[in-house]
Every structure is written in C-alpha cells, then in structure tokens.
C-alpha positions as CSV (number, residue, x, y, z in Angstrom):
1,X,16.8,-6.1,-10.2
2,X,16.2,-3.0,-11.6
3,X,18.7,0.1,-12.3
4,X,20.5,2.2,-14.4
5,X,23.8,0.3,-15.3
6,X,26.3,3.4,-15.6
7,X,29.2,0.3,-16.5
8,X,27.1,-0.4,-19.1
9,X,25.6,1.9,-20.7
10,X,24.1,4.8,-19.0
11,X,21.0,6.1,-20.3
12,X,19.1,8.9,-19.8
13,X,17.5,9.5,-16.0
14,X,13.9,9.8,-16.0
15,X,12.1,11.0,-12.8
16,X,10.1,8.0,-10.7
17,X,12.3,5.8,-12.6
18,X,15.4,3.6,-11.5
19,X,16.1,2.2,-14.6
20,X,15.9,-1.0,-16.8
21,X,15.8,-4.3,-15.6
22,X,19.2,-5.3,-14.9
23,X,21.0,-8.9,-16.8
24,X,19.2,-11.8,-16.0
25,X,16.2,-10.0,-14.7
26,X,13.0,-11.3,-17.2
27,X,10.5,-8.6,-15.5
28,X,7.0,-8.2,-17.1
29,X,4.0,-6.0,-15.6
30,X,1.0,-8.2,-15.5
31,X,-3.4,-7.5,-14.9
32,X,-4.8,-9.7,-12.4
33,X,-5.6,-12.3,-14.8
34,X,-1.6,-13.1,-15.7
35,X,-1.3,-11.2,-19.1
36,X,1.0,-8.5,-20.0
37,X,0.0,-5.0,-20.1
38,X,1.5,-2.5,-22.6
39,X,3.4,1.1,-21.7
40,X,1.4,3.0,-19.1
41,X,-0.4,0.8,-17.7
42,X,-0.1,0.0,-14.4
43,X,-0.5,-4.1,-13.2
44,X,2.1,-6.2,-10.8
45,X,5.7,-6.7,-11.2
46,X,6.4,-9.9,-12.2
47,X,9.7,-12.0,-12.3
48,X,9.9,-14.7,-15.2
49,X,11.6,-17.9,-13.5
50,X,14.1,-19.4,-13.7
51,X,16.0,-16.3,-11.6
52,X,19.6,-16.1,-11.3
53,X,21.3,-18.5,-9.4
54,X,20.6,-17.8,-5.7
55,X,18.1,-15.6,-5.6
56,X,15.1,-15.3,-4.0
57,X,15.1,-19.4,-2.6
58,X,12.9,-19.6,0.2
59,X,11.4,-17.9,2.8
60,X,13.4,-19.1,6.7
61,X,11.9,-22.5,7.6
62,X,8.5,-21.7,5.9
63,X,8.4,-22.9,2.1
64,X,4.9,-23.4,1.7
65,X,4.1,-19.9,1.9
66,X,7.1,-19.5,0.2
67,X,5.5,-20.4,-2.6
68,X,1.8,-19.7,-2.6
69,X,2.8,-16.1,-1.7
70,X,5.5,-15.8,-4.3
71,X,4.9,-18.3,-6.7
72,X,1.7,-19.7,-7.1
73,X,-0.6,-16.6,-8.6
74,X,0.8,-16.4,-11.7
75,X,2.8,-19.8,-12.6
76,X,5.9,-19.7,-14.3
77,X,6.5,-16.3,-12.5
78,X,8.0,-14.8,-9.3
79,X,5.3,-12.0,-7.6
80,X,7.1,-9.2,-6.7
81,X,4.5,-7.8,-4.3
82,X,4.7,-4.2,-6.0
83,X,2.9,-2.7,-8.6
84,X,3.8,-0.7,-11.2
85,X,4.3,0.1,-14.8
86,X,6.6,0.4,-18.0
87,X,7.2,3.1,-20.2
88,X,7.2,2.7,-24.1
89,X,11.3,2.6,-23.3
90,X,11.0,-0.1,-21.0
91,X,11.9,2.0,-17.6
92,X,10.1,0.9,-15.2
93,X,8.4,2.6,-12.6
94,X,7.4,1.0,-9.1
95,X,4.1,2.7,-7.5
96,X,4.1,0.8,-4.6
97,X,3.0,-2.1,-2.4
98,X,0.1,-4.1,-3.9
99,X,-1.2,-4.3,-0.4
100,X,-1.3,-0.3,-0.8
101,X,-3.2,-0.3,-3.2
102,X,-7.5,-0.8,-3.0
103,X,-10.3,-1.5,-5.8
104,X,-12.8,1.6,-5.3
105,X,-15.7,1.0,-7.4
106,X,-13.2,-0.1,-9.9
107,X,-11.0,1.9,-9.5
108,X,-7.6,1.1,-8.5
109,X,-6.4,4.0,-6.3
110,X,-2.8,4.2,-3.9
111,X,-3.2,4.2,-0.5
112,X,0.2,5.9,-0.5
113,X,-0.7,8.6,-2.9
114,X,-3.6,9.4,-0.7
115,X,-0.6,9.1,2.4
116,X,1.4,12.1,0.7
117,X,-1.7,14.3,0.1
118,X,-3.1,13.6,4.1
119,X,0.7,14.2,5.5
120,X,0.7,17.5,3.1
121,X,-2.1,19.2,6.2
122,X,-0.3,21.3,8.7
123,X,-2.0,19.7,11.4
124,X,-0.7,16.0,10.5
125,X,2.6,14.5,12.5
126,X,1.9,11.0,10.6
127,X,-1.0,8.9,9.0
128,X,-1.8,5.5,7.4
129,X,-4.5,5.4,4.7
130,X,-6.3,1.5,4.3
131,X,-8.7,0.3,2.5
132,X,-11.7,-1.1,4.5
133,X,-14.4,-3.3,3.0
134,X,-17.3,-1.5,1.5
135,X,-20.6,-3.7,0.5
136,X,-21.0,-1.2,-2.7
137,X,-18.0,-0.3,-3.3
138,X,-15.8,-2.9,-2.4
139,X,-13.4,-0.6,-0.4
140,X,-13.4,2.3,1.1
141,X,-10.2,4.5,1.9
142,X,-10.0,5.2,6.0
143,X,-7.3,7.8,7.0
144,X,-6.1,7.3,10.6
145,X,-3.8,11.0,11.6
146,X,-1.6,11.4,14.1
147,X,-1.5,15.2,14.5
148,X,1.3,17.4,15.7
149,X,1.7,18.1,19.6
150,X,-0.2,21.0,20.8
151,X,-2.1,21.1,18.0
152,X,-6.0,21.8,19.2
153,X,-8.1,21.6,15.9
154,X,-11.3,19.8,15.9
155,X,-12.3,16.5,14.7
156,X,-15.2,17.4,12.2
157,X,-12.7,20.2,10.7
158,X,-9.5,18.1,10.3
159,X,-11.7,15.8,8.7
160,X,-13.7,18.5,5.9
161,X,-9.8,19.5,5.2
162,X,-8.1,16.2,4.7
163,X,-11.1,15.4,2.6
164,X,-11.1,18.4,0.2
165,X,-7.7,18.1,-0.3
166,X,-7.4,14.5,-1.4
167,X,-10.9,15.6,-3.2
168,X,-8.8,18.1,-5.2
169,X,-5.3,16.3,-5.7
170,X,-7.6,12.9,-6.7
171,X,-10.8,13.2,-7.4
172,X,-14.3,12.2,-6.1
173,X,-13.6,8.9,-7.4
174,X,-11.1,8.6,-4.0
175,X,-14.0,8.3,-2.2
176,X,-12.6,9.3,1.1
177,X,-15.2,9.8,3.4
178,X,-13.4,9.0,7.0
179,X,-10.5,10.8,9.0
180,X,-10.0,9.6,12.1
181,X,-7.6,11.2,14.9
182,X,-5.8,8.8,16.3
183,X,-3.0,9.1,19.7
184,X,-0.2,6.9,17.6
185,X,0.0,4.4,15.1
186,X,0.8,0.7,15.6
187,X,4.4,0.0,14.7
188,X,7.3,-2.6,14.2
189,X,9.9,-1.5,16.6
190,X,12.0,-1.1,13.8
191,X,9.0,1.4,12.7
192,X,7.2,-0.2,10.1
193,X,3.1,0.8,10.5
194,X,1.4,-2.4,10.4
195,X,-1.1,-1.1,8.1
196,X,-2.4,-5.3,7.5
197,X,-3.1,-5.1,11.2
198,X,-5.7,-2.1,11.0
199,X,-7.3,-3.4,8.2
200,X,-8.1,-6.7,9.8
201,X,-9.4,-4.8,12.8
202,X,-11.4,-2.5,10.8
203,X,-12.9,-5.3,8.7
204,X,-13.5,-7.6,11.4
205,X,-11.0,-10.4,10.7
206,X,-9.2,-12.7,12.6
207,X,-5.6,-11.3,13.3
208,X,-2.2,-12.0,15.1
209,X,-0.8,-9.2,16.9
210,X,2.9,-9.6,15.4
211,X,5.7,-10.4,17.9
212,X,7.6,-7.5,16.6
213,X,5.1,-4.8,17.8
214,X,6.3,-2.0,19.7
215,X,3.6,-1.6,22.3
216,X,0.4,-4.4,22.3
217,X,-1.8,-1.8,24.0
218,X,-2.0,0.4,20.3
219,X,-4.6,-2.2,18.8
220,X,-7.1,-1.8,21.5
221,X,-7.0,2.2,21.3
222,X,-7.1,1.4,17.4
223,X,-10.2,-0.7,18.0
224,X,-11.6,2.0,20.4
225,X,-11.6,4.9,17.8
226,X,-13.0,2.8,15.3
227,X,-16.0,1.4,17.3
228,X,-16.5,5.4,18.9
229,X,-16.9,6.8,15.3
230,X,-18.4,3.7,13.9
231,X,-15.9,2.9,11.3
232,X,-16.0,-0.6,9.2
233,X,-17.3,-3.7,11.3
234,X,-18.3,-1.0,13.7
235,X,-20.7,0.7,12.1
236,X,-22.9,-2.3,11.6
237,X,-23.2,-3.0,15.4
C-alpha cells in the first residue's frame, strides 16, 4: 500500500520512510476519535474503503471479527492495526503496532522504542516491553530480558541500568519502573513473542494459550516471575 513507485516517479528517499501511498490506496492518519491529524502527528493508519478489488476480504471462516477488528472503529474506513504519521510531503512513516504502543499518564509511548533501548545493554540476549495496567497511570511499561548465556549480573543492577538508560534515551515520562529477568520468552514457533499473552497474565485476564505456541510450559514460568517480584495482578495479592 505504501512505497516509492520508481515506474513512476521516483522521489526522493527519506529515512523511516517507504514512500507514498501507492494508486488506489486512500490512507489517512486518524486520533482515536476518527479525525484526521495534520503532519507530525502521530494517530492510526487508516484505509478509506472502498479498497481495490480483492483486497483485504475477510479474515478465513471468521467474518465477524473480520469486521469489528477491521472495520467497525472508525466506519467508512479499514484499521490498519499500525500507527504512525505523515509528513508535510505526504510520506508516511509507520511506528509500529498499535498494540505496541501504551497511554502513560497520557502519554503515548512505543513499547518497541523502549525494546531497542533495553536490547542496546550488553547483558540482554532478547526482551519484550508491555504495558500493564496501572490504577494512576493507566499503564505501566514492564520489561521482561532474556540475558546472554553465562552472563552472572545481578537482578537489582540489570534493573538500575536498563532503567537509566531508557531514563536517558526517553525520559522520566517512560515511567519504567520494572525489569524482570526472565529464562525465555513465549513464542510462535515460527518466533513471534506473544507479547498479548503476557499482558493478559500480568493484568489478570482471561487468556487462551495459542495453539501455535512453541512450548506451553513458558506461561507458567512467566506467571512465576511475575507473582515472585510482585509485578501487576501480583502485587495486589
């Protein structure tokens, strides 16, 4: 949908950028109440329907959720699922998942951002940032590391670090108060983190353990950790 048409016209390539929406492509950046936002700003990629023929139909014998995940918050429009933003050119410029990104005292902060800045410490392998509930806040950012084998630093210290750094590269406004070390990360077996899954954990929710998990026994260490450092719906038992 979106790209830099080089049998077109190709224009100037700008950093964080793909392009311009390509023919037939009607994309807007909307706020959370449905209307546009101007250059800069960041909202949620939008699709304006009709789309071209066959494109984007249905979702594989489940068309109700089809349509109340795709279609239904902001009528007359198909929900990408990303966020992002234009420029005063029109490039446009994805930032991520919506699901990546968290309200933090009203601020809207990416959990991937936060991903880059943790993964940056020596002592990470891999992580996964979420946003848990928060009663003042609204949510919290929770950092869940996987750290590189043989590597003996300390809980408390990996913690300080990771916390300083995104402290630096954000801001106090991140808010990121808990690092947690965990043994691995729950995982598609194609490899996608099931970031959702943690989240629901965390917050207390009922949750289906996908059928494409690699290894069922990673949610109950996940739910372990939490509960042992008192993380979320833990830390009001």
């Amino acid at each position: 949908m979106i790209a830099n048409m080089i049998g077109i016209e190709k224009l100037p390539i700008k950093p964080g950028s793909v392009g311009k929406a390509v023919c037939g492509y009607d994309i807007k950046i909307f706020n959370e109440e449905g209307t546009e936002v101007g250059p800069g700003q960041q909202g949620y990629v939008v699709i304006k329907l009709p789309l071209p023929p066959g494109t984007l139909l249905d979702l594989w014998h489940d068309n109700s959720r089809f349509k109340s995940g795709y279609l239904e918050q902001f009528p007359g429009y198909y929900f990408s699922g990303d966020g992002g933003y234009k420029d005063d050119e029109d490039y446009i410029f994805i930032t991520g998942r919506v699901d990546d990104v968290i309200n933090v005292a009203g601020h809207r902060l990416s959990t991937s951002e936060m991903e880059e800045i943790v993964s940056s410490h020596q002592s990470v392998a891999e992580c996964a940032v979420i946003g848990i509930n928060d009663a003042l806040k609204g949510q919290t950012p929770l950092a869940l590391v996987v750290t590189k084998l043989n590597d003996s630093i300390e809980h408390f210290q990996l913690e300080q670090e990771i916390i300083n750094l995104v402290r630096q590269q954000i801001g106090a406004v991140a808010s990121l108060r808990n690092v947690v070390i965990v043994e691995r990360l729950p995982k598609t077996r194609s490899g996608k983190t099931l970031r959702k899954l943690m989240r629901s954990i965390a917050d207390g929710e009922d949750y289906q353990i996908p059928s494409t998990i690699d290894d069922e026994t990673i949610v109950e260490e996940i739910a372990f950790v939490l509960e042992k450092y008192k993380i979320g719906i833990y830390n009001k038992k």
